[in-house]
N, C-alpha and C positions, 0 to 999 in steps of 0.2 A: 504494500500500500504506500503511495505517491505524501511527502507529506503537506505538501501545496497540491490542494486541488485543480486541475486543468483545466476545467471549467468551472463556470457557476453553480454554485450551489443552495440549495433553499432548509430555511430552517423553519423548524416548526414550536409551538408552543403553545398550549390552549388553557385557557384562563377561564375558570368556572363562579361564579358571583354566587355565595351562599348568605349573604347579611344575616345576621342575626340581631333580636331585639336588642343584644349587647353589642355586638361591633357591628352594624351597617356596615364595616368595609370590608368583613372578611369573604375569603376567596379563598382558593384552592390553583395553584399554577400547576399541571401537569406537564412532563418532561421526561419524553421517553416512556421510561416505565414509571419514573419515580412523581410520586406527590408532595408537596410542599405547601404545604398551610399558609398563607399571605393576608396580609392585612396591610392598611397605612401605617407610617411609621407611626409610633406611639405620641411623640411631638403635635400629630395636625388628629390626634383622637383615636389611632389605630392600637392594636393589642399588641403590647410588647416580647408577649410570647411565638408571634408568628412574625415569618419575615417580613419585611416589607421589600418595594419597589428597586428603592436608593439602596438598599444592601444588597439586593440580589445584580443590581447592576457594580458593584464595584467588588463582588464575587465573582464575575462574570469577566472584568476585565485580568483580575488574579489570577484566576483561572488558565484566562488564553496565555500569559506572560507563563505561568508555571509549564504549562503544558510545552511552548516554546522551548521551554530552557531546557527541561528533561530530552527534549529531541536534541537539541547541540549537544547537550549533554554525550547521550546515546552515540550523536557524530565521530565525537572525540574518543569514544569509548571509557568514558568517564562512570563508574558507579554511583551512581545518588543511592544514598543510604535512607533519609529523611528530607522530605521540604514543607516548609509551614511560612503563612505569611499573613501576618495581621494587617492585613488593607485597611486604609481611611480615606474616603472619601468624604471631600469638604463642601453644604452647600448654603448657597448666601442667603436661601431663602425664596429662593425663584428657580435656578440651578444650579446643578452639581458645578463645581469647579475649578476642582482638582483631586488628583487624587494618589495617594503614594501609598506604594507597594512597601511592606518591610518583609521580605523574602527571608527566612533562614535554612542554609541548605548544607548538609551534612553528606561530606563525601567518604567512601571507604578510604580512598587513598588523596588527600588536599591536592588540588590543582596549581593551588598558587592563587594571587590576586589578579594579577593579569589574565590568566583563562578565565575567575570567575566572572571579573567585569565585563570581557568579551562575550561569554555566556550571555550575560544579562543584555547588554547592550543588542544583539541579534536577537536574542525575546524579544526583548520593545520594540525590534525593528520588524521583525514576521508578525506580531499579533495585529490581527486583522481588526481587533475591537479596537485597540491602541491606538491604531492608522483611519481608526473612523470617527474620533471623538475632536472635538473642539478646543480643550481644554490639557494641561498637561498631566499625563501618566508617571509619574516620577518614580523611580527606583530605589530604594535606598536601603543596600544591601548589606548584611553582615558581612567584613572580610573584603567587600569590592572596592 
């Protein structure tokens, strides 16, 4: 499997409205196979036990970056052991941003700083969400 698609591709996601007399705003986003319970964030009245919107979009962009890096990773033949990354995305009140990645990634064997910032820097440069947002994606790595 190609890791840049050759053509265009279509994504799916379907969004189910269940409001309830306590959240009006909750919903259900299906994906894939999986469910996720969503609501507004809890700031504009949504339940803070379900995700909301603004988090699942700056999961989203964590995501595309993590998933980048594991592939250069893979390039180089590098073993990732562990990757975590507590994303924050920042918004004015109207919208999002900005938003910065804190990635921490655990190798069997350290690459060094310069493979890991390289690493990083071709993430941010292949994520396709990264390259579609208006706003900066920041990285800011352990170790880079």
């Amino acid at each position: 499997m190609a890791a840049e698609p050759s053509a265009p591709t279509r994504h799916h996601a379907r969004i189910v409205w269940e409001g309830t007399k306590d959240d009006l705003r909750a919903h259900r986003v299906e994906l894939a196979l999986q469910t996720l319970l969503a609501s507004s964030m809890p700031e504009r009245g949504g339940d803070a036990e379900r995700a909301d919107p603004e988090e699942m979009f700056v999961a989203s962009l964590s995501s595309c970056h993590m998933l980048w890096f594991l592939h250069g990773a893979r390039e180089r033949r590098l073993r990732v052991v562990s990757y975590e990354d507590e994303a924050v995305g920042e918004l004015d009140g109207e919208r999002i941003t900005r938003v910065e990645l804190r990635p921490r990634v655990v190798f069997e064997a350290e690459p060094g700083v310069d493979v890991l910032a390289a690493l990083h820097h071709e993430a941010h440069d292949r994520c396709f969400l990264a390259a579609s947002v208006n706003f900066p994606v920041e990285v800011v790595a352990e170790g880079a």
